[in-house]
Each structure stands twice: as C-alpha cells, then as structure tokens.
N, C-alpha and C positions, 0 to 999 in steps of 0.2 A: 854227828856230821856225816858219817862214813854212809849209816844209815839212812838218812835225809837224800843224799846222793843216789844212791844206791835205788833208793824208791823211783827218783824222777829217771835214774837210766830205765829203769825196767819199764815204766809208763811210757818212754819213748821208743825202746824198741818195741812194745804193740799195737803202736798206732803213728801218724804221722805227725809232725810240727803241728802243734795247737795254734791256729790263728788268731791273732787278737791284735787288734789296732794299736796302731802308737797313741798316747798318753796327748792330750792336746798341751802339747806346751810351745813356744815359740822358739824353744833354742831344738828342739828335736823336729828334723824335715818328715814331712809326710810323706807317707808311700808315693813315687812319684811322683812329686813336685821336685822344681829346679829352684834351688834357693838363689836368693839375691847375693850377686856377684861386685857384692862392691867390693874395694881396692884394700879397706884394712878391717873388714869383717873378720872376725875372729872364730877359727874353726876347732873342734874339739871331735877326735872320735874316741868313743870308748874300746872297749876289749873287744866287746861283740864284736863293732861295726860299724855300730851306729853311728852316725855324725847327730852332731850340736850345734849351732851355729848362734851368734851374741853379736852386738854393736861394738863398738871398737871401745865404747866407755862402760860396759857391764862388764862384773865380773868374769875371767873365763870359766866358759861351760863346763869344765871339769865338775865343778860343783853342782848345775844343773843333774847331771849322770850320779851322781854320788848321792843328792839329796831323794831320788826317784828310787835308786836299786836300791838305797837303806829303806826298805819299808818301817823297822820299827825307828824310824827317827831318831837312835840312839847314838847317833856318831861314828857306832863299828858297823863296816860292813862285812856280813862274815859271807860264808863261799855257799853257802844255801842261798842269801837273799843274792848276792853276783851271778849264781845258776841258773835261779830264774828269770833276770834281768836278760841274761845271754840268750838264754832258750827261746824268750819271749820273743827278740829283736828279731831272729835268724828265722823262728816260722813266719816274719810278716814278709820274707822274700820267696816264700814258696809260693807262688802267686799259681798256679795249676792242682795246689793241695794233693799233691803226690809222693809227701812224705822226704823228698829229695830237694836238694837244693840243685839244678842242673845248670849247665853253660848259657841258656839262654836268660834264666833268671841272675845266672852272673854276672851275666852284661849289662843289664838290665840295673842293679848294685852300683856297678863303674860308672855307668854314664848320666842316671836318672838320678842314684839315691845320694851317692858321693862323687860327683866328676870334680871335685877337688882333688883327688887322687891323679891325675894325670895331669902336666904340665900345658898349656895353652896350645902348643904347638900338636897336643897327640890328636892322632887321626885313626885311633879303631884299639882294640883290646889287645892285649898280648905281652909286656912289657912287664911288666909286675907281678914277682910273686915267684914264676918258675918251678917247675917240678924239684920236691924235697924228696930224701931218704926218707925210709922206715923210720929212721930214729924222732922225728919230733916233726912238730909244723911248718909249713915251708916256709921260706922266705924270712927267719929269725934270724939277726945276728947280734951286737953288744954291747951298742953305745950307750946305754943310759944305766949301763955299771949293775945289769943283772944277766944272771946266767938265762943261756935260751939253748935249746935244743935247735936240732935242722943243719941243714947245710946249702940251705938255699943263698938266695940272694944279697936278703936284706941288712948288711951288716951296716945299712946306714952312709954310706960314703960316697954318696953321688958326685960332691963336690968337696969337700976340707971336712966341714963334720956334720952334714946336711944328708937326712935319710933319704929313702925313694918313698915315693909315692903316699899312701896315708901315713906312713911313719911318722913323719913332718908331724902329724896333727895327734898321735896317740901315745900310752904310758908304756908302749913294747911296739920296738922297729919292724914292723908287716907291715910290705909296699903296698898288700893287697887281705886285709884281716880275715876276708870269707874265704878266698882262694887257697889259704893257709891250711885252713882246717882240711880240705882234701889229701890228707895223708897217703889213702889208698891211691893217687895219680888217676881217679880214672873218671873224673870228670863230673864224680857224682858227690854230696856232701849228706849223708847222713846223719841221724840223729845222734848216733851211739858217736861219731866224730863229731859231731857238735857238742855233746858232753865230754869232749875228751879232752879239747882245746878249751872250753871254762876254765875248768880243773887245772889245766895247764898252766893260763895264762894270769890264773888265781893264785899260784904256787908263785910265779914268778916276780908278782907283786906283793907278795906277802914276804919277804922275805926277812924277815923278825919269827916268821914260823908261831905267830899267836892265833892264828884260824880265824883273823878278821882284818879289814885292812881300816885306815884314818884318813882320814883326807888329806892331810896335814902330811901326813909320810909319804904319798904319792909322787912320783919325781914329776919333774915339770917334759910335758912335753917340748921339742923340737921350736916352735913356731912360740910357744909359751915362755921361754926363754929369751929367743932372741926379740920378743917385745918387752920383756924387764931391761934387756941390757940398753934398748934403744931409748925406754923410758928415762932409765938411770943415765943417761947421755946428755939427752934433752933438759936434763934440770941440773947440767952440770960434773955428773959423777966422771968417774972412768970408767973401766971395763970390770964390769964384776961377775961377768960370766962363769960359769962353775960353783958357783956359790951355793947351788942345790942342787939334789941329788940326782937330776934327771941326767947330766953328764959324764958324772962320775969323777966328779972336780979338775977332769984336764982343761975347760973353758971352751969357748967356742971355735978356737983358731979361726981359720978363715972363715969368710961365709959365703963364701962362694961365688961372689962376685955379687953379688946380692946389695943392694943400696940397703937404707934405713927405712925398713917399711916392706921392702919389694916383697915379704914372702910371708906375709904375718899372716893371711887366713884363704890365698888362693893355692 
C-alpha cells in the first residue's frame, strides 16, 4: 500500500493533475453544469469533493461513489483505489492545466460544481473553510465521532448539530472539501497536498485501521440522517436519531430551526 502511494506521490510531483473526465453517470455533475435544484434532491459529496446528486426515491449517492472508486467490485475499498478516485476528481478542476488548483478555479468549485455548499442567501466566496494551522486540513472538526486534525472552522455547529457548508452533504465536516487541502495558506493546491488530504481523509474513515473501508461502516452523513429520522416519523416511529454512527450516538438535538424536509439535499 505504502508503495502504491508512494508511486502515484512521485508521479505527481513531476507532472501536473492528469485530466480526465467525470464517468457519465447521473448522480455525478459535470464539469460545469448547475444541477437541478429541486426541494428534496438528495445530495452526496465524497472526500474529494465531488458531489452526487439522486431523486428523492433512489438510493443515496453514497453508494454511487462507493460503487465507482471500488474498481475491483469487491466491497473493500482500500486507499489505493480512494487515491485514485481523489486524484482523479481534483485534476478535473484544474481547468488551465497548470498543475495547481488556484482561487479562481476555486470559485469556479463553489459556485458551478457544488453551490450546494452555500445557503440561498450567499452572495460571493469567502465563508467556508478559513485558514487552518500547520497541523491538518482546514476547516475539520468532530461530529460524526472521528478524530480530525485542523483548527479551523468546521466543527459542525452552525445551528444545534447542523455542519457548515458541504459538511451537511459529506462522511467528514469540511464547509469547504477543496479549500481544506491548502494547508500551505497560500492560495495554491498542489498535488503532493492533494495526496496528503486522501491519505488523510482515508485514515480518518478507516478507523478499524484494516487498510480498506465498507460501505456498510461508513457513517451517515448530516442531511443522510436527518432524512431516515423524518422517514421514520412519517410512518410513525419516534426519533431514532443517533442510531448510526455518523453522530456519534448523541442524536440530532435540534435541527435548527429546520422543518421536515427543509435541508435534505439544498
């Protein structure tokens, strides 16, 4: 594994993000298209970045991203096939092929590829994310019950137990997932920090420490949740929020002022 890694850092620092198209599938957006903004679309970002996007009666997209990055279809996915899945996502934002991912191609991310990430009311970049320490990626902090490096923003708590920005929609709290990996603060995203934040983010979902991860063990995201709990409502239940592991079994407490429905995939 160490090796496998080891190979694709060294291929990326002597050349830039390999470009290659997103996979045509309907839960993953295309470069630059504005997906369909209906009321209870169901939204899904992976670790990279990527959004997902499903009808409100398909399964969630988690499993879309899971069935794609396990290339050998075998149910584990280990941090080789997650590396390249990562790798893959982050070169299709380098739109200048300059090896770098820079601020205008970040903007570019927020508003084009996932403007899910910002509340109805946002009017321009700047909000999500914030400059992190040395020690980890920005904008981590610890509601879904796994350790995160950083000391940025993102501990999740916009509202009662409601993340900021993409967190809502992914398996680790980053308001802003690309923005994160600029460790160096300086406005640039290289590749050797794009391998760093894989790795990173690969560790922090593996946390069984077996060098692959299951779908089944994946915590539920944010928005993932609070549509089981409103299911389980709807056909009667009570609240059975905290029931998996994406919370860390405190439950949802409030939601933040949030109706039944208001936050499930915008």
């Amino acid at each position: 594994m160490i090796l496998v890694l080891l190979a694709v850092a060294a291929q990326s620092a002597a050349q830039p993000f390999v470009q290659s198209p997103p996979p045509p599938t309907q839960s993953a957006m295309a470069q630059g298209d504005r997906p369909h903004r209906g009321p209870r679309q169901q939204v899904f970002v992976a670790p990279s970045g990527e959004p997902f996007r499903a009808a409100p009666d398909a399964p969630y997209p988690v499993a879309d991203w899971f069935a794609r990055a396990n290339t050998a279809h075998d149910g584990k996915l280990t941090e080789a096939e997650f590396t390249v899945d990562f790798v893959r996502f982050v070169g299709t934002l380098d739109l200048n092929h300059d090896g770098v991912i820079d601020s205008g191609e970040l903007q570019n991310y927020e508003t084009a590829i996932l403007p899910e990430m910002h509340p109805p009311e946002f009017g321009g970049r700047g909000g999500p994310g914030g400059a992190g320490g040395p020690g980890g990626e920005v904008g981590q902090g610890g509601w879904n019950g796994h350790h995160h490096h950083g000391d940025g923003e993102g501990g999740g708590n916009g509202g009662a137990d409601r993340p900021k920005g993409a967190g809502r929609f992914g398996l680790l709290p980053l308001p802003e997932p690309i923005a994160a990996m600029d460790t160096a603060s300086d406005g640039r995203i290289t590749p050797q920090e794009v391998l760093a934040a894989a790795h990173s983010r690969f560790a922090q979902l593996d946390t069984a420490h077996r060098g692959y991860l299951q779908l089944s063990d994946l915590p539920e995201t944010w928005t993932q949740s609070r549509r089981r709990m409103f299911q389980h409502r709807e056909h009667g239940g009570g609240d059975d929020s905290g029931t998996r592991g994406g919370f860390g079994g405190g439950g949802m407490g409030g939601a933040g002022g949030d109706g039944a429905g208001g936050d499930q995939g915008n």
